[in-house]
PLY file of the C-alpha trace (Angstrom):
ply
format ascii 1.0
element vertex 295
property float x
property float y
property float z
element edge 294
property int vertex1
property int vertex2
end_header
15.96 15.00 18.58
12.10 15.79 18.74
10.44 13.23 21.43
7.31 12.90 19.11
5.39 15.45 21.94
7.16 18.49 21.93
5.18 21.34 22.47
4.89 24.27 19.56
6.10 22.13 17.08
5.17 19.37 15.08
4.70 16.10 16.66
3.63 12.59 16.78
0.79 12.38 19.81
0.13 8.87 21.65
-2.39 7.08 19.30
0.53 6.26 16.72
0.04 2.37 15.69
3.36 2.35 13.90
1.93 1.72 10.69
5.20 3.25 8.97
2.94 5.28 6.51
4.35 8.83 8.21
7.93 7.81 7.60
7.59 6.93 4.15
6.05 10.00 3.11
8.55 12.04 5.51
11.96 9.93 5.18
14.44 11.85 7.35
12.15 14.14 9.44
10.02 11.07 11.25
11.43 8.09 12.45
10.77 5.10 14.77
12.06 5.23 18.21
10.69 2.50 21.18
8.20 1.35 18.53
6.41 4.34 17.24
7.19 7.22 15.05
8.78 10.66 16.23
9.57 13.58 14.84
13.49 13.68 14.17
13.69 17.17 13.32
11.32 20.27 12.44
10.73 20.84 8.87
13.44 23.21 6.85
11.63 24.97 3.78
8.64 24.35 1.94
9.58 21.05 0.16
10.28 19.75 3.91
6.60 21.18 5.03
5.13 19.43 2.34
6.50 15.98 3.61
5.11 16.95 7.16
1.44 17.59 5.72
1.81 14.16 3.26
2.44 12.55 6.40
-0.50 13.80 8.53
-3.07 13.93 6.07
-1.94 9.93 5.24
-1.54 8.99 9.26
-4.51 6.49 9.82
-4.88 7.89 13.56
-4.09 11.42 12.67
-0.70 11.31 15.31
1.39 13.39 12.96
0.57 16.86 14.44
1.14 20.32 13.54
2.35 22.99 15.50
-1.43 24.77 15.09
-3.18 21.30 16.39
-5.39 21.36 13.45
-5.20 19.94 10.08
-5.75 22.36 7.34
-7.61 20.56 4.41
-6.36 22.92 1.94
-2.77 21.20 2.78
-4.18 17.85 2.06
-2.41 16.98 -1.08
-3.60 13.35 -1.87
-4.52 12.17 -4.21
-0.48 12.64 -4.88
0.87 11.48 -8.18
3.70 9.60 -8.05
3.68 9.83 -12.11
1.45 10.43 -15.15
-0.61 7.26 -14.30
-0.68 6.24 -10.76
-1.88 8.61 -7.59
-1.30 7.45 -3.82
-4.33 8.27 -2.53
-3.41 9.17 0.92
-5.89 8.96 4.29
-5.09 5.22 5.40
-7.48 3.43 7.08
-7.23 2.08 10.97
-9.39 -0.36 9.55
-6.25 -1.88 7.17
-3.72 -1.70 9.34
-3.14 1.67 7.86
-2.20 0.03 4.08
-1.50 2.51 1.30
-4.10 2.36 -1.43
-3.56 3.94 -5.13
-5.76 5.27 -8.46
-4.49 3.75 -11.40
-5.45 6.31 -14.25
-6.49 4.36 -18.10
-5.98 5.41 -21.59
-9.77 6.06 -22.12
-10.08 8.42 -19.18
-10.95 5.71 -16.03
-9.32 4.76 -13.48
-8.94 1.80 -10.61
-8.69 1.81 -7.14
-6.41 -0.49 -5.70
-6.93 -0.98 -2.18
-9.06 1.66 -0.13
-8.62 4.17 1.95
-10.46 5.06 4.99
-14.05 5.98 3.90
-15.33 9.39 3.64
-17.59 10.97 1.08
-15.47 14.13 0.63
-12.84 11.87 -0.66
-15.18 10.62 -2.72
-15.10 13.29 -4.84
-11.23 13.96 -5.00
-10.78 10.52 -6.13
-13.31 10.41 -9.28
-12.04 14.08 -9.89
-9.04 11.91 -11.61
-11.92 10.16 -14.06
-14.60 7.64 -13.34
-13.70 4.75 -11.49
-14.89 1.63 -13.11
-12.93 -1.15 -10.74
-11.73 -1.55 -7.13
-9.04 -4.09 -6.86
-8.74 -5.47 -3.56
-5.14 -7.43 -3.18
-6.34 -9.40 -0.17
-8.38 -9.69 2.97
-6.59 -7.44 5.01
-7.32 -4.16 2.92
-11.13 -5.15 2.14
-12.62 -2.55 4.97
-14.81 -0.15 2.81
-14.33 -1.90 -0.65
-18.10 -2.52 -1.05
-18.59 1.35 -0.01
-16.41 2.78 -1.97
-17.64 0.45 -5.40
-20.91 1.39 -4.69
-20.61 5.20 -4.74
-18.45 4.90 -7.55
-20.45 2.31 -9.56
-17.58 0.05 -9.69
-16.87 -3.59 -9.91
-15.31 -5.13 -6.36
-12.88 -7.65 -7.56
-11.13 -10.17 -4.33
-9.86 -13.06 -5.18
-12.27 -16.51 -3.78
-9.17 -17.79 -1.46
-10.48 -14.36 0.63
-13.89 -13.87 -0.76
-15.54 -14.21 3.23
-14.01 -10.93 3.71
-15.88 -9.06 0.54
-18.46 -11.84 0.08
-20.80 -9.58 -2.21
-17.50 -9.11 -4.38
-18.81 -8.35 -7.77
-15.85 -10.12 -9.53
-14.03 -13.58 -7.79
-11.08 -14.19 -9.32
-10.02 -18.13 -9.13
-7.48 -20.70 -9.00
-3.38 -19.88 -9.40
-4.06 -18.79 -13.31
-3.28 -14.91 -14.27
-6.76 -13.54 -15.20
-6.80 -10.12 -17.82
-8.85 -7.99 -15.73
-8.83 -5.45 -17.99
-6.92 -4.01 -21.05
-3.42 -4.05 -19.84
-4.44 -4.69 -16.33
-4.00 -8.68 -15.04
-4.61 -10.22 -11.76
-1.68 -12.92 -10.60
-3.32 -15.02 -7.37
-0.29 -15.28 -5.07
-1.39 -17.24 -2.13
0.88 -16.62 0.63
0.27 -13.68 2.77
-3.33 -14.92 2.78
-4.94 -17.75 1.10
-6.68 -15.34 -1.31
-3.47 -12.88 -1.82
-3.29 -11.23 -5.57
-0.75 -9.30 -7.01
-2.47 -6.63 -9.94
0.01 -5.77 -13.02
-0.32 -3.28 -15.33
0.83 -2.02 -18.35
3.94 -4.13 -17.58
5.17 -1.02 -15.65
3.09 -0.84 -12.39
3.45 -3.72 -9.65
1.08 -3.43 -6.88
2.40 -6.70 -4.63
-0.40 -5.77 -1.65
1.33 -7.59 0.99
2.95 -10.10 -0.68
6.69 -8.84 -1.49
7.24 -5.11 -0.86
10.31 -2.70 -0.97
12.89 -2.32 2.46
14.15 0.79 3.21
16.01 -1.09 5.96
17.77 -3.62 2.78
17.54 -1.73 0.11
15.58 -4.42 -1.80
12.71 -6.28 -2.30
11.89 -8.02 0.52
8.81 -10.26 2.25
7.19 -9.67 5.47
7.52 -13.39 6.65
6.74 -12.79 10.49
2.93 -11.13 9.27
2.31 -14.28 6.95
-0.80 -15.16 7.95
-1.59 -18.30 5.28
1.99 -19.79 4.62
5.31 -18.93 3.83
6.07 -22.24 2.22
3.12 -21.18 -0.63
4.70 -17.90 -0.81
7.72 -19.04 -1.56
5.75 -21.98 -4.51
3.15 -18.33 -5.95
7.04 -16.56 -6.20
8.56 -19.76 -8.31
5.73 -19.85 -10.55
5.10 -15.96 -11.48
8.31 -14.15 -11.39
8.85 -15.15 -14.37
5.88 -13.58 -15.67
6.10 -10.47 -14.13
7.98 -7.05 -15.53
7.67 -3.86 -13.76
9.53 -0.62 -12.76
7.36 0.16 -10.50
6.92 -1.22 -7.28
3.51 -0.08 -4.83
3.16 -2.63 -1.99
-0.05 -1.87 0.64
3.05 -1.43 3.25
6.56 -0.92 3.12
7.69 1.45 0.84
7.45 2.03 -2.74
10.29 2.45 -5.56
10.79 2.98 -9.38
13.53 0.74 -11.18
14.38 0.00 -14.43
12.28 -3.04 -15.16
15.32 -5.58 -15.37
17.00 -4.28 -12.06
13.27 -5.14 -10.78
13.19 -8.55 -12.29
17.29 -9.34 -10.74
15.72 -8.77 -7.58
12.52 -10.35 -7.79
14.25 -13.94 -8.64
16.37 -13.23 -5.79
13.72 -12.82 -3.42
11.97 -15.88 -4.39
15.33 -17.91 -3.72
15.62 -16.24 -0.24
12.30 -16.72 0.34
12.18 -20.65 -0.64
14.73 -21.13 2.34
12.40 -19.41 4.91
10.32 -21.34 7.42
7.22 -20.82 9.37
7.65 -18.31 11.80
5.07 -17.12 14.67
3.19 -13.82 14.17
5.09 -11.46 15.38
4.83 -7.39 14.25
7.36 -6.38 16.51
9.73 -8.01 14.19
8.91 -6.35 11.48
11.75 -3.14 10.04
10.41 -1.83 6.44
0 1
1 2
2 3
3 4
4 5
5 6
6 7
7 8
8 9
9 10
10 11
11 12
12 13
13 14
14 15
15 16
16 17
17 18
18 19
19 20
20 21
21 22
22 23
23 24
24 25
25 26
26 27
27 28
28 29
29 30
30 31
31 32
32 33
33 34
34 35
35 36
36 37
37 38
38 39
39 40
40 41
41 42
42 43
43 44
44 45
45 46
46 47
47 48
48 49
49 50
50 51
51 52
52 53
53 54
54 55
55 56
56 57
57 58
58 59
59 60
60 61
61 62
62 63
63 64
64 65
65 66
66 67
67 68
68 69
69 70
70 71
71 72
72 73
73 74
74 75
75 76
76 77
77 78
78 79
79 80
80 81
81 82
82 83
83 84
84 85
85 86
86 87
87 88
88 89
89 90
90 91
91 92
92 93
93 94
94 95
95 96
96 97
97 98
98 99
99 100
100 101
101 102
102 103
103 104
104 105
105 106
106 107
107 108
108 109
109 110
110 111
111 112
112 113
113 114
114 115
115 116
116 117
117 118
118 119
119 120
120 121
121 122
122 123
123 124
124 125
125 126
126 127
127 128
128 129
129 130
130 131
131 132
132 133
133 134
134 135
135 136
136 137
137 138
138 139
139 140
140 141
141 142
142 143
143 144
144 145
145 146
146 147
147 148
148 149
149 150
150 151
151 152
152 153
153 154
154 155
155 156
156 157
157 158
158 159
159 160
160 161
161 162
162 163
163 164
164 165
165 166
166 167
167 168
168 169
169 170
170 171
171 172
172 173
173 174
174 175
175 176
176 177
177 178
178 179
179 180
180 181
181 182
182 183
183 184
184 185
185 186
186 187
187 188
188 189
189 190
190 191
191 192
192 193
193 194
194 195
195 196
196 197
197 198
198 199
199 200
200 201
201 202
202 203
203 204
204 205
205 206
206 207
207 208
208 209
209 210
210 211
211 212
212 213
213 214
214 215
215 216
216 217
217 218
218 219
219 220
220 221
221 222
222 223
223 224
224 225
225 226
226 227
227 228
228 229
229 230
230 231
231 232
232 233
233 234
234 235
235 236
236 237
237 238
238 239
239 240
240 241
241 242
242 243
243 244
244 245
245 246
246 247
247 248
248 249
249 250
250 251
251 252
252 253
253 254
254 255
255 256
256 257
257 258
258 259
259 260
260 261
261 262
262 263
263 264
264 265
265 266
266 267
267 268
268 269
269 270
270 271
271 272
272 273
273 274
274 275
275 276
276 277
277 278
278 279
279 280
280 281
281 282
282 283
283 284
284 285
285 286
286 287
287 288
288 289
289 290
290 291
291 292
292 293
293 294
């Protein structure tokens, strides 16, 4: 097995935060040994070296290295699609813990962005190259860093949610209260207080779930599962915003800011979203503790 430093090949250098981002994008090839990702093995074929660039052109502290030393941009392959309708946009930001952010493409020819990734002008470009982008949903304090710069150069709307408004307070939509709120045609905001006061969960088209960090999916489980030792506001509310909207919610696809993401039929999704709000109602306040966290 590859240390994560071997020399000639690729590798995962020192600055790695252990955001997980690498080894969801390269299942297999990186891994997490002593608290930080490694390479497991070099890449076999092209489909393998494609998994390898994913991974280093998403890394928010550039770690995932290739045997050259330098990135090549014309490797860069984000925005990725994941279908017809929803991109991962790739480059995750230091400043979000390294959370994975997405375009959600519209009928009419817009798009959203939920989330952000780290800022850069160049990106700029690739992003709106998918349509205009009229919104950026933010789905909690966390993953605000470079919302306001980002909805600026596209001439968007900021939307956070007024639970977290002190970390976007020139947020050019609040969302309120516990209610749903129809953000836009087929697109509606659920507050779910929990991970943070102002935590929202964003729906759309009764396919797409993007649960921020409220409820995410677990390689480690094989489910959907919550990260109860990073809930900074309260578990106990987590568990009360879970009772009162799974009910409401219908999706196939799940895209949490971390963890990884998966596509189910929508009433495999809803089986195990009303069993994670029972397991979740029998958790109890538990100290901070990242360490204790396996996606």
């Amino acid at each position: 097995m590859d240390d994560g430093r071997i020399e000639g090949g690729w590798h995962v250098d020192e600055r790695c935060m252990n955001c997980d981002v690498a080894r969801q994008l390269a299942p297999g090839l990186i891994g997490e040994v002593g608290g930080r990702s490694v390479v497991l093995r070099q890449p076999h074929g092209q489909a393998e070296l494609r998994q390898f660039h994913a991974a280093a052109h998403a890394c928010p502290t550039r770690s995932v290295r290739p045997p050259a030393g330098r990135l090549d941009a014309a490797l860069d392959p984000f925005p990725l699609a994941l279908d017809d309708t929803v991109y991962l946009c790739g480059h995750n930001s230091v400043h979000t813990a390294g959370a994975n952010s997405y375009l959600l493409r519209r009928p009419d020819g817009t798009a959203m962005m939920v989330d952000t990734p780290r800022w850069s002008t160049s990106l700029v470009a690739r992003y709106e190259a998918l349509g205009p982008v009229t919104d950026v949903l933010l789905t909690h304090r966390d993953h605000a860093a470079h919302g306001r710069r980002y909805a600026d150069r596209f001439g968007a709307r900021l939307w956070i949610h007024e639970g977290d408004l002190d970390a976007a307070p020139d947020a050019d939509r609040v969302l309120r209260g516990t209610d749903p709120a129809e953000i836009a045609d087929g697109v509606i905001a659920f507050p779910l207080p929990g991970h943070t006061r102002g935590s929202v969960l964003y729906l759309a088209d009764e396919r797409y779930c993007f649960s921020g960090d409220s409820f995410y999916w677990s390689r480690t489980t094989s489910d959907i599962e919550v990260t109860d030792t990073v809930t900074w506001y309260s578990i106990g509310e987590l568990a009360a915003s879970l009772a009162r909207t799974a009910d409401r919610l219908r999706f196939e696809w799940l895209l949490p800011g971390h963890g990884d993401r998966q596509r189910l039929p929508g009433d495999d999704m809803a089986w195990r979203l009303q069993q994670l709000t029972a397991r979740t109602r029998e958790l109890r306040p538990r100290p901070v503790d990242f360490t204790a966290v396996r996606w």
